[in-house]
N, C-alpha and C positions, 0 to 999 in steps of 0.2 A: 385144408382143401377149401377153395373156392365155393360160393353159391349162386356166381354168374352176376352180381349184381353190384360190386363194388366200383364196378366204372362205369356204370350206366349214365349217373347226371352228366358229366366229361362225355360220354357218346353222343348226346342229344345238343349240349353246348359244343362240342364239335363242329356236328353236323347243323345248326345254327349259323354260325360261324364261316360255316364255308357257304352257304345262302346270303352271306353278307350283313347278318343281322349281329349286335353287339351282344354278345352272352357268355354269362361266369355262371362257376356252381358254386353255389351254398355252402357258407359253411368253410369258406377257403383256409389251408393252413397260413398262408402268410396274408401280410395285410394289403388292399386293392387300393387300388389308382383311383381317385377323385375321377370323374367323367365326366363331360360338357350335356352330352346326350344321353340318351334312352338306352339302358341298358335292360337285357331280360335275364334273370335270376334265375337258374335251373335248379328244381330241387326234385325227391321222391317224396309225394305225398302219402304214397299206399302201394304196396303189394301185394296183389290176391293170388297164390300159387294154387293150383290145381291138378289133380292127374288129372292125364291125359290116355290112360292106355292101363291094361292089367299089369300091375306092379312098374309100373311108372315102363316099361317096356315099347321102345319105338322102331325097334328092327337092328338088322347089321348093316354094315357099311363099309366098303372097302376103303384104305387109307395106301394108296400111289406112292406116298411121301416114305410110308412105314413097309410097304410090300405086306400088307396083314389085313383082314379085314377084322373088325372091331364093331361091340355091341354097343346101342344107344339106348340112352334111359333118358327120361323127361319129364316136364311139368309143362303145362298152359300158365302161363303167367300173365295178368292185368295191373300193369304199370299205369298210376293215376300221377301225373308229374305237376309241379307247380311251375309255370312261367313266367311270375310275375314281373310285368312292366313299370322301370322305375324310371323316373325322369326327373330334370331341373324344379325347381318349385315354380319358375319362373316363367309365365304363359298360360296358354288357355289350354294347354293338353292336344296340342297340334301336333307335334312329335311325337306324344306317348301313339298318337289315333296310328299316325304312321307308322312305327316300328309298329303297333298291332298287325295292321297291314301288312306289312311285308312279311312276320312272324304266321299270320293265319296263309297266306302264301304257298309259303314253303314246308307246312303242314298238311295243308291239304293237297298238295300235288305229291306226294311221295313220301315225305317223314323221313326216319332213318333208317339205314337199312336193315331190316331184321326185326322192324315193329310196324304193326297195323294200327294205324289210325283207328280207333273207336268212334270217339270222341272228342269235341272240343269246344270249350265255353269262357266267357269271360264278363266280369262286373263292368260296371262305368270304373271312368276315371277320377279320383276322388284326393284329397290332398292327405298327407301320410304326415302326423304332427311328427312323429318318434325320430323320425328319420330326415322330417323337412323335406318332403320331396313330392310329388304327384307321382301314382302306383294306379297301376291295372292291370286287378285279379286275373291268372289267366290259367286255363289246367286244361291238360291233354290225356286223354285214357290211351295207352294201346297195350294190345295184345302182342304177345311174343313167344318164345318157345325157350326156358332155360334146361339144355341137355350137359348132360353128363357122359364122357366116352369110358370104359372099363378096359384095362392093360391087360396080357395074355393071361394073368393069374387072376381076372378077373375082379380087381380090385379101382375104382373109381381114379381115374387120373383126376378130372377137373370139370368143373359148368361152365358154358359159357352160354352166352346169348344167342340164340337161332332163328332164324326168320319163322312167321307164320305159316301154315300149312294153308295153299289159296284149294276152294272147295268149288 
């Protein structure tokens, strides 16, 4: 079974991505492409799960697809992500400022779908010996909803990611 949370970096590098910003996750099985430009590095830095209701319990729900309606279970979850901006060693960090830009952007206007923006901070731009390259630190908090749906014998199909509850 699932915990909702194995494609989360790929959902946020996605949605990056379709904003037009250059973004991989962390961590990739095969080996990456040399890049001229600024790329931002999607990782999971931290997950804080939470109930959210008596015995994780979020109500029923009818499923269209299935003709059945089906009970939800859940958690509040606070996803602290790392963005970190990597760039050429080569300049004064004019690039990195802009892929910032564009990246704070597209953050702060909406994010991905099914996460709430908390949060969002970043360090100076600084030069990175390990890697040869100028880096700037960048982390995103949001909040989300990982549910779980239960099959007629009442046993947990799968989690997936669900948007915030707006109050």
């Amino acid at each position: 079974m699932s915990a909702g949370l194995e494609n989360i970096r790929q959902v946020m590098a996605d949605f990056l991505r379709e904003k037009g910003i250059c973004a991989v996750t962390t961590w990739p099985m095969e080996p990456r492409a040399e890049r001229d430009g600024p790329v931002v590095a999607v990782s999971l830095r931290k997950c804080k799960a939470q109930p959210a209701s008596f015995q994780d319990y979020l109500g029923e729900r009818y499923d269209p697809a299935a003709d059945r309606w089906e009970e939800r279970f859940g958690k509040r979850a606070e996803l602290t992500f790392g963005l970190d901006i990597y760039g050429p060693e080569k300049g004064d960090g004019e690039k990195i400022q802009a892929a910032f830009d564009k990246l704070a952007g597209a953050l702060l206007l909406g994010g991905p779908e099914g996460m709430d923006l908390r949060e969002f901070s970043c360090g100076e731009t600084v030069r990175d010996g390990e890697s040869r390259r100028l880096k700037r630190h960048v982390e995103a908090v949001c909040n989300a909803w990982l549910c779980a749906v239960t099959d007629a014998g009442g046993g947990f199909i799968d989690f997936e990611l669900r948007g915030v509850m707006r109050q």
